[in-house]
C-alpha positions in Angstrom: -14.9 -11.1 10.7 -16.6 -7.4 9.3 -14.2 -4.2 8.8 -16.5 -3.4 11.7 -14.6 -5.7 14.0 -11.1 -4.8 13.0 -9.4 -1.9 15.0 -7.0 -0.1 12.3 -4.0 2.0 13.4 0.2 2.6 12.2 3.5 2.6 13.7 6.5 4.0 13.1 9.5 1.7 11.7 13.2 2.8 13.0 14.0 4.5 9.6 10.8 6.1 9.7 8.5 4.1 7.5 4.8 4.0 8.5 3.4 0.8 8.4 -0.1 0.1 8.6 -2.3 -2.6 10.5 -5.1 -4.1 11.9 -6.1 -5.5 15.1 -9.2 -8.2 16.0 -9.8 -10.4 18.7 -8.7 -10.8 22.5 -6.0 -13.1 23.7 -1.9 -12.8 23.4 -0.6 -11.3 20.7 0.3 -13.1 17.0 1.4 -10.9 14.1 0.5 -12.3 10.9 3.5 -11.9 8.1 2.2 -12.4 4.8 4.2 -13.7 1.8 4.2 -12.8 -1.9 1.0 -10.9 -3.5 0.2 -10.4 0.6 -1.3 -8.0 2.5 -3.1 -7.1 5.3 -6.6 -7.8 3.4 -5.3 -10.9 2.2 -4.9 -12.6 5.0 -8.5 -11.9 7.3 -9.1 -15.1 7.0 -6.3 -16.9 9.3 -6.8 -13.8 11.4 -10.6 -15.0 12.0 -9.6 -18.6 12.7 -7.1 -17.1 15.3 -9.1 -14.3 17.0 -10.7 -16.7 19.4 -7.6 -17.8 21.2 -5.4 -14.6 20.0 -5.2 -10.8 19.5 -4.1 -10.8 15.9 -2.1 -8.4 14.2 -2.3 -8.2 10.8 -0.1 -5.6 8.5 0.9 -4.5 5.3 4.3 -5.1 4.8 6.3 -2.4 3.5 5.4 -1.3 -0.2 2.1 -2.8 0.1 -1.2 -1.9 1.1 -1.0 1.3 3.4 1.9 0.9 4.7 5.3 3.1 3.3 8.6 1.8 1.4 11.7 3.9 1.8 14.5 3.5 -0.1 17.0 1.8 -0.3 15.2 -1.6 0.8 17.0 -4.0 3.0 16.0 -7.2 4.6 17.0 -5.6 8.4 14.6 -2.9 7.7 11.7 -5.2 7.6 12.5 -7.0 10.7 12.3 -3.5 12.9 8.8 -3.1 11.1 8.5 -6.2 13.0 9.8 -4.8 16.2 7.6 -2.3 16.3 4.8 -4.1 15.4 5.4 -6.1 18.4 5.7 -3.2 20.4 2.8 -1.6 19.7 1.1 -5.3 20.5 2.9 -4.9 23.9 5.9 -6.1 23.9 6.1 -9.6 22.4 3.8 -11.9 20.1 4.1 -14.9 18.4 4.7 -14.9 14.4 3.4 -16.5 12.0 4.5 -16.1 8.8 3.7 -17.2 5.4 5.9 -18.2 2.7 8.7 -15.2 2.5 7.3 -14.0 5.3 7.7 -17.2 7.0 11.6 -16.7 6.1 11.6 -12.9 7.1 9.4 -14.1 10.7 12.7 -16.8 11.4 14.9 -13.8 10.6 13.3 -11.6 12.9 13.5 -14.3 15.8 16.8 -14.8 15.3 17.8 -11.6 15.3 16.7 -11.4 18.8 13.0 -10.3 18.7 10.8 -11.2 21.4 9.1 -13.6 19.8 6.7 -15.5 22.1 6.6 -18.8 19.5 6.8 -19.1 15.7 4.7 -21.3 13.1 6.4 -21.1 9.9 4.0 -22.3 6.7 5.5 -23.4 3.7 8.8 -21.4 4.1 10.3 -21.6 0.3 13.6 -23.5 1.3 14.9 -25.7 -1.4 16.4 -28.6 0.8 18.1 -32.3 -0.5 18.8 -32.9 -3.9 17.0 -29.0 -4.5 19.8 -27.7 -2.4 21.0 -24.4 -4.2 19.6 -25.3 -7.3 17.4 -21.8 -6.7 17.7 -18.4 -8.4 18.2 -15.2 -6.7 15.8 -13.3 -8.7 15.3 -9.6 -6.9 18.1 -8.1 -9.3 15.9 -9.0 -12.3 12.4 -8.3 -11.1 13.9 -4.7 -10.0 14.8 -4.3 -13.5 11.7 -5.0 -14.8 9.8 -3.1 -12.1 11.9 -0.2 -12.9 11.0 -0.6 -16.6 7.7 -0.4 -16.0 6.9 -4.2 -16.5 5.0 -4.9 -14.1 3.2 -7.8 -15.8 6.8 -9.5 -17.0 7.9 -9.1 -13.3 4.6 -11.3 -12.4 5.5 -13.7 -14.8 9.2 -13.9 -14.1 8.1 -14.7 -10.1 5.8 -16.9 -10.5 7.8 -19.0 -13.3 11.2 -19.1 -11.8 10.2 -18.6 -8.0 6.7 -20.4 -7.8 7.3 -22.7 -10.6 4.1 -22.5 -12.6 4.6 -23.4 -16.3 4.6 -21.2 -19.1 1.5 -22.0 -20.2 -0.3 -21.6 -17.2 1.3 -18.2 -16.3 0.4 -16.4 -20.0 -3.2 -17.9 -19.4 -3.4 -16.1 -16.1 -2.6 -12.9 -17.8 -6.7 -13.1 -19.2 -8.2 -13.6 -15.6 -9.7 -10.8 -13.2 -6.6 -10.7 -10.4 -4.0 -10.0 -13.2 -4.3 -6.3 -12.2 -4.0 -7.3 -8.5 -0.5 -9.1 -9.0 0.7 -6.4 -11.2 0.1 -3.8 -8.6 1.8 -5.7 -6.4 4.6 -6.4 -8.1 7.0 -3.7 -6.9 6.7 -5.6 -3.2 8.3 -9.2 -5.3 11.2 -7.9 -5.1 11.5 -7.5 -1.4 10.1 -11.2 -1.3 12.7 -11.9 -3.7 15.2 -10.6 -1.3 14.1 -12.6 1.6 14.0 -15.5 0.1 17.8 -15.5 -1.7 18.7 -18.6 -4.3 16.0 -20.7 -1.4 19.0 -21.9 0.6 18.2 -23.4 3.7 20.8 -21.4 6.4 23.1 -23.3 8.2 21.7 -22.3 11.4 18.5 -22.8 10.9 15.7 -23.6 12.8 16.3 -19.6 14.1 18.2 -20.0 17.7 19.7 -16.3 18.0 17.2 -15.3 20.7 17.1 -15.7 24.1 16.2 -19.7 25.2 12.8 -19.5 27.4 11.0 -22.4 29.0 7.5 -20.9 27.5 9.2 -20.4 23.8 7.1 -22.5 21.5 8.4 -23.8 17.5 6.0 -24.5 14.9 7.2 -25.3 11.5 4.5 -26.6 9.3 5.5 -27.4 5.6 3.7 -29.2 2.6 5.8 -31.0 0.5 6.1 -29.5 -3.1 7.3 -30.5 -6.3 9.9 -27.7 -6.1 12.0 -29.7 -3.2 10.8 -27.2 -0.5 11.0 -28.3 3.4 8.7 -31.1 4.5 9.4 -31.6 7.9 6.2 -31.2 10.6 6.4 -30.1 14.3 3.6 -29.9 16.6 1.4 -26.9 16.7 2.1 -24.1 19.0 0.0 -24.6 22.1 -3.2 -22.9 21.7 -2.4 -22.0 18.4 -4.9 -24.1 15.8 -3.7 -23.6 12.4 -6.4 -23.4 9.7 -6.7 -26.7 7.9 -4.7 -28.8 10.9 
């Protein structure tokens, strides 16, 4: 997929907020909903594997990419981006959301989106004997972002909330996309605030919008050394996720 074959436009959150995407393919509509150090360019490639069954939507969240960030940020304001993202893709579309975003995509279903079907990948949920042994680190990385530490904000979230080791975090500091994560770093926190102490919610898998006999689940999940959710579903009909 070529720049040449995307279709870029904006909408306009509730609160005002533009928010930037892209469009390829020809099929019903998906909206991709990135995670940490995510945007729009970061995530072509699922949008490539998916253009042949699906129209794809991919976006940058808010206070990333091209897309706006009014203050204050709050967790709601991100699922209306949502909602008008899925209105400008005609009035519902599956989600599939990555990481945080797979957290912030449940949210938005439950909240009572029209959500066509969900695939959740590796949603950071600290489940079983992990249960609540998480951190809720968006107070601290808004510090730091404030302080103009952008680099100790990258180390803090991928030490405490990605688990990396010391070591391998410093050494990271040395490679060529150090400057990438720094930039993003202002948007951790609004991961950060998604994602809470990792918790799984008491309600969850999402069931706060309207039961339909065509609603589809997907909630795909590697196991990880940090406790995360491992249980599989089936994919969504017709939706083929990269790598099975």
């Amino acid at each position: 997929m070529t720049d040449a074959t995307l279709a870029v436009g904006t909408v306009r959150s509730a609160d005002g907020t533009t928010i930037a995407y892209e469009r390829s393919g020809d099929g019903p509509a998906i909206v991709l909903v990135g995670g940490a150090f995510n945007d729009r360019t970061t995530t072509r490639a699922v949008a490539a594997a998916l253009a042949e069954d699906f129209t794809v939507f991919g976006y940058d969240r808010r206070g990333r990419g091209d897309s706006g960030d009014t203050a204050p940020y709050a967790v709601r304001r991100e699922i209306e981006d949502l909602a008008a993202l899925i209105g400008a893709a005609g009035g519902t579309a599956y989600l599939y959301g990555i990481s945080s975003g797979a957290i912030l995509a449940a949210l938005a279903t439950a909240a009572g989106l029209p959500v066509a079907g969900l695939a959740l990948f590796e949603p950071p949920f600290r489940v079983g004997p992990q249960d609540g042994s998480g951190v809720a680190l968006a107070p601290r990385l808004a510090e730091l972002v404030s302080a103009g530490r952008r680099g100790d904000a990258v180390e803090c979230f991928l030490r405490d909330a990605v688990g990396l080791p010391d070591d391998q975090v410093r050494g990271m500091r040395d490679q060529p996309m150090w400057p990438w994560l720094e930039m993003m770093a202002p948007s951790l926190v609004h991961d950060a605030t998604v994602s809470g102490d990792g918790s799984l919610p008491a309600d969850f898998p999402p069931t706060g919008s309207p039961p339909s006999p065509r609603r589809r689940w997907c909630w795909t999940a590697r196991a990880a050394r940090s406790g995360c959710a491992t249980r599989r579903a089936r994919p969504a009909r017709r939706c083929r996720v990269p790598g099975g």
